[in-house]
C-alpha positions, 0 to 999 in steps of 0.5 A: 384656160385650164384653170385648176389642173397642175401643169408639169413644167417640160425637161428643159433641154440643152441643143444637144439634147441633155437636160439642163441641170441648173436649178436657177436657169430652170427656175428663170426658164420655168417662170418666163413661161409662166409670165408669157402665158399670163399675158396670152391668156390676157391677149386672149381674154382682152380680144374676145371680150372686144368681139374678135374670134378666139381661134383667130387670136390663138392663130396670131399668137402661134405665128407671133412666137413661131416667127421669133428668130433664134437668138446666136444661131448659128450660121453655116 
């Protein structure tokens, strides 16, 4: 990973586009990336070291959260 370099966390935004303005649902939001990351950077690690393809790994990690279902959807 980019070890050393500060990483700004994103503006978390509302569906309607405005910035969420609770420090607690940032902070939980902010840390939740920080955990998932840990673990893909560990996913990651763990395959290479088995032999597997590091893109293939980044490919299936991209599919695994892109094929997550949106949580109250709503449906219409």
């Amino acid at each position: 990973m980019n070890a050393g370099v500060p990483k700004t966390p994103p503006v978390w935004r509302q569906s309607d586009g405005k910035p969420v303005s609770c420090l607690e649902k940032i902070k939980v939001l902010n840390q939740n990336v920080e955990e998932i990351e840990t673990l893909c950077a560990d996913a990651l690690e763990d395959g290479v070291l088995m032999g597997c393809d590091a893109d293939q790994i980044k490919q299936a990690l991209h599919a695994l959260i892109d094929g997550l279902p949106t949580p109250h959807a709503k449906k219409g």
